[in-house]
N, C-alpha and C positions, 0 to 999 in steps of 0.2 A: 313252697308247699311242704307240710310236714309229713311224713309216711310214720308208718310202724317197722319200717326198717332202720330206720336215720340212725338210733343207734349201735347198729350191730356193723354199720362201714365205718373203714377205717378213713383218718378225716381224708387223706389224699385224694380219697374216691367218696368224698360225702356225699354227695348230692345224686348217687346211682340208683336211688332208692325211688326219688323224687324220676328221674327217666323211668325208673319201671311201672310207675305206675300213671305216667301220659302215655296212650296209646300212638302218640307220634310216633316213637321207637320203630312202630310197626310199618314205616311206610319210609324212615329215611336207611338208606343202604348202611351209613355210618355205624348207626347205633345199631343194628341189627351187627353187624359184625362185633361191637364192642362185645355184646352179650356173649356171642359166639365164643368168642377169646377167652372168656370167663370158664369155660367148660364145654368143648364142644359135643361133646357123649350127651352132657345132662341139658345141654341148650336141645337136642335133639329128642331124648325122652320127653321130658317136658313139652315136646310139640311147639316149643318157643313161647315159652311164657317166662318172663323173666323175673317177675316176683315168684312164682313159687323156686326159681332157682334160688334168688338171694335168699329163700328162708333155706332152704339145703344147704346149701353152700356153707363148709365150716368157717370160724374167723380165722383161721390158716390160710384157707385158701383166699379168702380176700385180702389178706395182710401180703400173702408172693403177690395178687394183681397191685395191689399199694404200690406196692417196692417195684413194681415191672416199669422200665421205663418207654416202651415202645405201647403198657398200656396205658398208661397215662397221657402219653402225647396224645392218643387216639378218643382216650377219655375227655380231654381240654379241648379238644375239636369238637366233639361231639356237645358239650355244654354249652359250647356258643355258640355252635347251632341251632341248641334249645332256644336260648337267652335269643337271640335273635327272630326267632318265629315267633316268640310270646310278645314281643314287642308291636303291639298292632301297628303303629306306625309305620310298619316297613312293611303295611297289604298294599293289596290293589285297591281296595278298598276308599283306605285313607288316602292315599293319594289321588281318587280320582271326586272321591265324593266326603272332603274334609269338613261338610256344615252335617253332617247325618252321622256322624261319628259317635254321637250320644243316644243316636234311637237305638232299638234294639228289636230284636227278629226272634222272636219265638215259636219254636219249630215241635208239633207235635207228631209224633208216629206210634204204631202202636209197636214196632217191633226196629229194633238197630244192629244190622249183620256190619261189627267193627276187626273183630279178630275170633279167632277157636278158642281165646281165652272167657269170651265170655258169649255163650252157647244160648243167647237171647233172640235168635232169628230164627226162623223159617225157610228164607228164600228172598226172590227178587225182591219184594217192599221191602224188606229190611238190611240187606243190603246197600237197593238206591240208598236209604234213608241214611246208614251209616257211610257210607260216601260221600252224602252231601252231608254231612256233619263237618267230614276230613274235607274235604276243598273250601266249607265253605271258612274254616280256622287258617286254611293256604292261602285265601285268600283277604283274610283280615275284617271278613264280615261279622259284625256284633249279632251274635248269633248264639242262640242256648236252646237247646235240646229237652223236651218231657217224654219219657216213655215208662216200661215196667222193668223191673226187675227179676223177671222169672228166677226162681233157687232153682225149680227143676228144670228150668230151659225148656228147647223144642226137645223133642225124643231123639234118645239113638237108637238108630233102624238096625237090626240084626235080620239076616236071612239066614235061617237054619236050613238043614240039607232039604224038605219041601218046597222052600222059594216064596212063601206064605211070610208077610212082610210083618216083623213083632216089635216090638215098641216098648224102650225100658228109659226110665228116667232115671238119672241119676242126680241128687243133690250137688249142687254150685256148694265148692269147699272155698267159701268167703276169704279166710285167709293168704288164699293161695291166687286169688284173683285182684288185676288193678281196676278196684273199688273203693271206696272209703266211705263214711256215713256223711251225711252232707252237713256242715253245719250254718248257723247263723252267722252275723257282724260280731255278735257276741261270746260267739262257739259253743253253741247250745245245738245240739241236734234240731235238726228237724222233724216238723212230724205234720202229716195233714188230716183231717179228718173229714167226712163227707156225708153228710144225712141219707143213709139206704132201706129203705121200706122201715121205718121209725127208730131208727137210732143213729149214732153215729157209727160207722167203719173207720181205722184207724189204719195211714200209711207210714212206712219207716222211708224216708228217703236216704238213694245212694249215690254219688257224685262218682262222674265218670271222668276223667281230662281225657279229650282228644282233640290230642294238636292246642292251638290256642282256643279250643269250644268246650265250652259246658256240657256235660250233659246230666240230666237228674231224672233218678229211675225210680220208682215207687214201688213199695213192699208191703202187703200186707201180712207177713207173715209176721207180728206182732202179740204180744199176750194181752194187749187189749182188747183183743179181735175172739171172737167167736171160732169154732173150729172150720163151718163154714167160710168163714171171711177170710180167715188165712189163707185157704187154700182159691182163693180171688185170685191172684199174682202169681201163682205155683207155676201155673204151666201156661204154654205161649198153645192159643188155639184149642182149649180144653173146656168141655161141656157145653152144655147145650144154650137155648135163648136166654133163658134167666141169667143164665151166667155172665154172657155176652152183654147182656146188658149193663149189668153192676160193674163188669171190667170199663167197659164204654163212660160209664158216669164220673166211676175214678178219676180217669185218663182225662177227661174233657173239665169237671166241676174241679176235680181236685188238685188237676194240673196249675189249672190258674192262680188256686187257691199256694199252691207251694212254690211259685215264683215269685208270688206277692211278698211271702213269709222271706224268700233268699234276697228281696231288696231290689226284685225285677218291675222296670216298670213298662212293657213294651210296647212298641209303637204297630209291629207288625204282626199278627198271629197267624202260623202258615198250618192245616190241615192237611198232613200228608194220606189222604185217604181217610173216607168218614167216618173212623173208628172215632176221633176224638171230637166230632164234632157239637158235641154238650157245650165245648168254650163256649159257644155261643150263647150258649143261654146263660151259664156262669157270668161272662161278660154283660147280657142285658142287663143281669137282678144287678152287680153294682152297678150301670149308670142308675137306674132306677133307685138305686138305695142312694145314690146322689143327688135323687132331685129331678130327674128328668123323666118326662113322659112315654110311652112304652114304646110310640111312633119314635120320638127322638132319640130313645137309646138304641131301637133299629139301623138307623139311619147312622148313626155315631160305630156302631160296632160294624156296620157296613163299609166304613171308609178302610178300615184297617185290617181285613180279614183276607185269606187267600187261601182257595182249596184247590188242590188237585186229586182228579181223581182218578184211577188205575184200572178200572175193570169193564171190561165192552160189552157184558152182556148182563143182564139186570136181574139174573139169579144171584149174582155173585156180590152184590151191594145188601148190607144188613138192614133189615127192617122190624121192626115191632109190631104186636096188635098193639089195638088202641087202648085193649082194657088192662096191658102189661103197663103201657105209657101211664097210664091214669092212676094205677095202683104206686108208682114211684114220683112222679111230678104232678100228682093234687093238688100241693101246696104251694109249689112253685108258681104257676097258673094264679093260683088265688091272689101269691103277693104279689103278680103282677097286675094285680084286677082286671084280667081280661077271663074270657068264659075258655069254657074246656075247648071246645068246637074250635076260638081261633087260638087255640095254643094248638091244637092236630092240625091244624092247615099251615104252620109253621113244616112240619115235612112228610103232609097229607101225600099220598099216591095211589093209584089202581094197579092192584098184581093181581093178573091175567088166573094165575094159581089159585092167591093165598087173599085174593079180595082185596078192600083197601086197608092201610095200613101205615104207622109211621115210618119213612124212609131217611137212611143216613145221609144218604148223598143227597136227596131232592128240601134235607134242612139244611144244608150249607148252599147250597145252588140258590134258593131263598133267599138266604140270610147272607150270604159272605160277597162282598163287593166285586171280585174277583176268580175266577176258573179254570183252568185249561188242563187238558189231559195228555198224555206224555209222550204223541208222537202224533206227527201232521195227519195221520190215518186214521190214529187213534181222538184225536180231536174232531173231526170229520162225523166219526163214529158216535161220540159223545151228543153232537149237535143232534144228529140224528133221535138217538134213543130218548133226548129227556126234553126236546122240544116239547110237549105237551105241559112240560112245568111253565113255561112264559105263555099264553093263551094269548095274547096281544102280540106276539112276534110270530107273522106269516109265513115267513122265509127261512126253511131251517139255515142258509148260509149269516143269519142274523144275531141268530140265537149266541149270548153271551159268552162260549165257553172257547179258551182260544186253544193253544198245545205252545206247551215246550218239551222237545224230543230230549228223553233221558241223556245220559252220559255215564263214565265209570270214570271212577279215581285212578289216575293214569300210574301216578306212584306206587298206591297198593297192586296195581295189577302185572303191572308190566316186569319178564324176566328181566335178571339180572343181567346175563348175558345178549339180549339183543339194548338194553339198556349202554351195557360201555359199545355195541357199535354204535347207537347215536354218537353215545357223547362223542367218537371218536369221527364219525364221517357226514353226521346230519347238522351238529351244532354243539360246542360244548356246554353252554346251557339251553341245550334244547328241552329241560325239565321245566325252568322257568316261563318257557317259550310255547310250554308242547299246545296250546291250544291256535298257532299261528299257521293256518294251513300252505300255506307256502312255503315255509319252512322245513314240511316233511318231502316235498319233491329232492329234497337232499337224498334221500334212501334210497333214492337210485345208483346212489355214487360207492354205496356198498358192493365190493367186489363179490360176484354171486357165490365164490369158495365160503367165503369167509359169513354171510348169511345163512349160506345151505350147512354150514358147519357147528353154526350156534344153535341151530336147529335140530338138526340129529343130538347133540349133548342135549337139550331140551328133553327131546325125544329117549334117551336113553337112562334119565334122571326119572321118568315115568312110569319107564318097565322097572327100572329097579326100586322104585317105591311101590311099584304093586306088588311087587316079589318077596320084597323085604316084610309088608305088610301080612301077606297071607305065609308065610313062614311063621311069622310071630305068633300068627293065632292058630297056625298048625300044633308050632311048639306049645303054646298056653291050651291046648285042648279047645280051643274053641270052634277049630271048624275041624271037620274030616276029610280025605283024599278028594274028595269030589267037591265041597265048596273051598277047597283051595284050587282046582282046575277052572270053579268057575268066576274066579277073581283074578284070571289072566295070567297064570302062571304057567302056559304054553303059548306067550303073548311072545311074537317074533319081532325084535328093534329093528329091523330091514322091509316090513311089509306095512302096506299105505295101511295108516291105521284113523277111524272116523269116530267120531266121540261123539255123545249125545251125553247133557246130563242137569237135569232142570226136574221141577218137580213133576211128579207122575200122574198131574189129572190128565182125565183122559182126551180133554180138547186137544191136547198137544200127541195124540196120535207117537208116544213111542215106537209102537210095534207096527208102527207103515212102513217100516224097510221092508220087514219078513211077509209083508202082502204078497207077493208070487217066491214063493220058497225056493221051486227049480232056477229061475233065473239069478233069484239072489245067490244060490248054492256054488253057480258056475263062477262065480266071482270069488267069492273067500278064500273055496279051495282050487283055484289056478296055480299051476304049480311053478308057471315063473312071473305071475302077476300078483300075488294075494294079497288081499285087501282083509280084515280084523276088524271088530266094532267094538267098542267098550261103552260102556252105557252109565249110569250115576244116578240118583236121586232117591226123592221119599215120596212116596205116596201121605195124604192126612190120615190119620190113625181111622176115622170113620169114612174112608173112601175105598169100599171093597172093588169098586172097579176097578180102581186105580192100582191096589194091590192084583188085583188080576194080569194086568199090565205088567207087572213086576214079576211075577209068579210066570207068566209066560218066556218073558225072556231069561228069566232062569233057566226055566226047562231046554230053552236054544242053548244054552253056553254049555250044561253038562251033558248033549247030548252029542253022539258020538262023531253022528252023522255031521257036524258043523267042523269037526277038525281043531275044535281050540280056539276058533276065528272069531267066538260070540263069550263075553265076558261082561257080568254086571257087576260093581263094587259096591261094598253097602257101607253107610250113614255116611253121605254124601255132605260136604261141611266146607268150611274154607279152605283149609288146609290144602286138599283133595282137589278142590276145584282149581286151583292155583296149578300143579299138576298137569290137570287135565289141558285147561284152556290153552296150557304155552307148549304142551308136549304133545296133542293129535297133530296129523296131520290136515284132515278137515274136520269143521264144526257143522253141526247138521240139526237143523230145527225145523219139526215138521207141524207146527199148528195148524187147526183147523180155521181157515181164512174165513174174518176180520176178529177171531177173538183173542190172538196176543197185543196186549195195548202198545208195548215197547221191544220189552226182553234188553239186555242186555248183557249176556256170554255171550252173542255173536261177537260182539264191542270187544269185550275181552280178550276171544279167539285174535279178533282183527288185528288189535294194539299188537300182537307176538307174533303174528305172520302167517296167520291159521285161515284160511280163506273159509268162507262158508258156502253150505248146502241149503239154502233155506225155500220157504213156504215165502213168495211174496205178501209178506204180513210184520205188523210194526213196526219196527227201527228200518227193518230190511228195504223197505219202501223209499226209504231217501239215502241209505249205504249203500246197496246195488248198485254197479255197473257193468261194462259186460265186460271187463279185465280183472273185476279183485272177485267174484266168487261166479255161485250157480245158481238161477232159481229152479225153483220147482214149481211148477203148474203153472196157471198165471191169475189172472181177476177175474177167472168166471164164475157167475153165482149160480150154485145146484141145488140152490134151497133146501128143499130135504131130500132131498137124495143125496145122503151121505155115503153109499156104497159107490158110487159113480165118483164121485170126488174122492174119494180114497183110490180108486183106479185107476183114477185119470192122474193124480199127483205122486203115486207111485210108481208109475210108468214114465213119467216125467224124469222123477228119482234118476233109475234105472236106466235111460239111455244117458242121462249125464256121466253116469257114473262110467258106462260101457264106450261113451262118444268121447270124454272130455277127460274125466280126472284119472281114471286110471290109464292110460294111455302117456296122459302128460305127465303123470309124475313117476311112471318109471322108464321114460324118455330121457335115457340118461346122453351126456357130452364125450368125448374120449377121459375128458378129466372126471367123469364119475359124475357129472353134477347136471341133474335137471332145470337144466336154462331156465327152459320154458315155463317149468313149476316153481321157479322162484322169482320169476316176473309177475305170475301173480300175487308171490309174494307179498312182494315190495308194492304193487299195485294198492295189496290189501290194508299194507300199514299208511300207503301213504295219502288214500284216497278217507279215510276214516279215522285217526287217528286225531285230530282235532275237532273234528264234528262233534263227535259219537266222545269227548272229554267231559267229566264231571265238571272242569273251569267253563269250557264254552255253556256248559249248562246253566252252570251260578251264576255267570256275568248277564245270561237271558232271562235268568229269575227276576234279577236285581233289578234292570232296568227295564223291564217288561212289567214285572207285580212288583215288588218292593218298593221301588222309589214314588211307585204311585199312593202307595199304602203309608208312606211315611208323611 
């Protein structure tokens, strides 16, 4: 593959242009070090982006790595490591399923959290999404990716000294990111175009490599486009229905339409959540322009389709009136010569609210062969809510939608440091292996010094990045004395410290620790037990609650009466998360019980030896037991009495915290090392750590929906 760097490396190290712009880089330990070696200052400004380094980087300094011969040994390792992952031949894949080697998997999302170099995500959905892109290239699955290409990205979140949550976009400096323009067989750009309320909209496509997957991101930011139209793809989660909708038709008509153009011809088309679900109708009109009748191209686009869907409560699923539907898909309707009426009952619904209405999820539920939502609870849930769409299935236990429980890409998550003790005491390719859960009972065999020691460095690597961070912006004038005190910079490396950090709607109950202030107060500031909270994330730019959320635990961290124990950090990202997850000491998720579908930071915390605090709710429901973390409350339903369920699981909280973790983890040995709190440890990684894997996940896709779809 050819970059815009190719030229400027010297030939010794030709092909380091071609690694910086595959996001593999980002998840093998190797090449993360090659880069390092390059300049470890400017690998650290940069936040590890190694194309904007290779354009810094003068041809001096790449001509001494040339000549370096310890970089180059390192460099020859790491190409054949590439050369060998791109090789599908050597997945799981290929070797277990060699007659399917030529279908292909077409994976739509509307958002892909891959690295902080490319600030296209939100949060959990786009995360999973860019996780399962990375395993499912580790795993050798013919697999290509549709999403957007936001220039502005999600927002970066600033809290000024108010604590009132502001929101600044910053343009994506294209040059500086691993992107390129996608081209044809014949290297002609790409480009799509999509019929929107009577013209065309005009997309730029962007080719992303991750790992051995495709991905292709769509741009309207184009000079054929209207001013309007441009700013269609600008920002991730920006404006209102109308908008939503045109992003939705792109994503769904146009997607298809720019696979077809790159030579795709797929057998599987997977809907990660019903933003992109218009494929479907993109895919009827060609069978139908083939020849087939409307029944028949149902039925045909039925065998191959696969949705999953992510949201338990049915606010949070996009729908339309019918006279928006009408005004964009008239014509549609028409060429299919069916009447208006049964083209609305394609994803007709009653909202209790907003009347009836076209629903995204209840026209894939319809239409798509295939369903299941992303954790046994959360599928459970699922059955429950949209039974009413199957009117012939009596038994919600019937009802078509199955679950497969998320996972996290073990590679990209997992520290470094408890990383070499697998390889050194669990298995030395325990990487290969990591989804074999018998395998991880090796973790016991880790001497508790030497886990409780990668831990505190963990833990130490945290404080000094919160440190370092709010200095920076002290220095650059960005914050004042006060919001640098409330960015943890009276944060103590010796005191149990609990992290919360996920986005800020208000189901997930941030600020239920602070529900009885006096009890929580005896805890933080104990003077030979204290316990510290740090906190993370975004509220949506139009979720004043949610910033209220935000704005309150500010007010906790700068006020005096907390001792320095209550710190929140702002624009919460990968980066940071990475950080957080491996350096708390507990993980604490307090949703309100059954509306987390999955989550997956618990997973995260798990994989690094971070026990959890959580709300018996999504993933928590089948990772629980009573040695790797804590619940909180349990499965009683209080309907609407939510002041009663917040007292009852925050009292819950609080004697955990007073009976169990604080107790045990500063239950120290004569050798300094809390036995006891590092058998939960090891409990945490070893009882979770294959489950709750992005591979155990893909391999449940494959041969669950996939190979049915093939």
């Amino acid at each position: 593959m050819s970059t815009p760097l190719d030229s400027k490396m010297p030939k010794k190290i030709g092909r380091i242009g071609e690694l910086a712009y595959n996001l593999w880089w980002s998840w093998n330990a190797d090449a993360r070090q090659l880069f390092r070696q390059l300049d470890k200052i400017l690998w650290r400004d940069t936040r590890h982006n190694p194309v904007q380094m290779l354009v810094e980087l003068s041809a001096a300094q790449l001509e001494k790595a040339a000549n370096d011969a310890s970089f180059c040994q390192l460099y020859d390792t790491v190409m054949q490591q590439m050369d060998e992952m791109l090789d599908i031949k050597n997945g799981w894949f290929y070797k277990n399923y060699p007659q399917h080697i030529d279908d292909q998997i077409a994976y739509f999302s509307f958002e892909f959290g891959l690295h902080n170099t490319l600030p296209i995500y939100s949060g959990g959905l786009g995360i999973l999404s860019g996780d399962h892109t990375k395993e499912s290239g580790d795993l050798g699955l013919p697999l290509v990716g549709i999403g957007f290409m936001y220039p502005q990205g999600y927002f970066r979140q600033v809290l000024p000294s108010h604590g009132w949550q502001e929101a600044q976009y910053i343009p994506l400096d294209f040059d500086k990111a691993p992107i390129l323009p996608a081209t044809d067989s014949d290297g002609n750009e790409v480009r799509a175009k999509v019929f929107i309320d009577g013209h065309h909209v005009h997309a730029k496509v962007w080719h992303v490599r991750v790992g051995l997957t495709d991905l292709y991101l769509m741009d309207t930011d184009v000079d054929d486009n209207q001013p309007w139209e441009r700013d269609l793809s600008a920002r991730l989660y920006y404006g209102g229905h109308d908008m939503r909708l045109k992003q939705e038709m792109l994503l769904g008509l146009g997607g298809v339409q720019v696979l077809r153009k790159l030579g795709y011809d797929p057998t599987v088309w997977h809907m990660n959540e019903g933003h992109s679900a218009f494929l479907l109708i993109e895919l009827l009109r060609e069978k139908m322009r083939g020849g087939m009748s409307f029944a028949d191209a149902k039925e045909e686009v039925r065998k191959h389709t696969v949705f999953t869907t992510h949201t338990p409560v049915p606010a949070g699923h996009d729908a339309f009136p019918f006279h928006m539907m009408e005004k964009y898909f008239g014509a549609i309707w028409e060429e299919f010569g069916i009447s208006r009426e049964a083209f609305m009952e394609l994803g007709a619904n009653d909202d209790k609210h907003e009347g009836r209405n076209f629903n995204m999820t209840v026209l894939p539920l319809n239409m798509a062969g295939q369903a299941n939502g992303v954790s046994k609870l959360h599928g459970a849930v699922s059955r429950d809510m949209w039974q009413h769409v199957y009117p012939n299935i009596s038994s919600v236990d019937d009802v078509p939608i199955g679950h497969v429980t998320n996972g996290i890409h073990v590679p990209t998550w997992v520290a470094r440091e408890l990383g070499d003790l697998f390889t050194k005491y669990v298995a030395p390719d325990w990487l290969e292996r990591h989804d074999e859960p018998e395998m991880w009972q090796k973790v016991n065999d880790i001497p508790d010094g030497e886990l409780w020691e990668a831990h505190l460095e963990l833990k130490r690597k945290l404080m000094t990045y919160l440190r370092t961070r709010e200095r920076g912006k002290w220095m650059n004038g960005l914050h004042d004395a006060n919001q640098v005190m409330t960015g943890g910079m009276l944060f103590d490396p010796e005191a149990l410290t609990i992290g919360f950090a996920r986005r800020f709607a208000t189901y997930k109950r941030a600020n239920l620790i602070f529900r009885d202030l006096d009890r929580l107060k005896a805890m933080l500031l104990n003077a030979q037990r204290p316990v510290q909270l740090l906190f993370a994330g975004k509220a949506h730019p139009a979720d004043d609650p949610g910033k209220h959320f935000i704005q309150e635990i500010y007010n906790f961290s700068k006020a005096n009466h907390m001792g320095g124990r209550v710190a929140i950090i702002e624009d919460y990202e990968m980066h940071l998360a990475r950080f957080m997850k491996q350096g708390v000491d507990v993980w604490l998720n307090t949703p309100r019980r059954p509306r987390e579908a999955s989550g997956t930071s618990g997973m995260k915390a798990s994989l690094n030896g971070v026990p959890n605090l959580s709300i018996l709710d999504g993933w928590w429901v089948e990772g629980y037991n009573e040695k790797n973390g804590w619940v909180i409350g349990d499965d009683t339903e209080y309907g609407d009495d939510l002041g009663a369920q917040d007292w009852a699981d925050a009292t819950s909280m609080y004697n955990h915290m007073e009976s169990s973790i604080i107790p045990t983890y500063y239950d120290r040995g004569a050798d300094g090392i809390p036995h006891g709190w590092v058998k939960i440890m090891k409990e945490a990684i070893s009882s979770n750590a294959a489950e709750f894997s992005m591979r155990r996940m893909i391999k449940n896709y494959t041969e669950q929906l996939y190979l049915n779809a093939m």
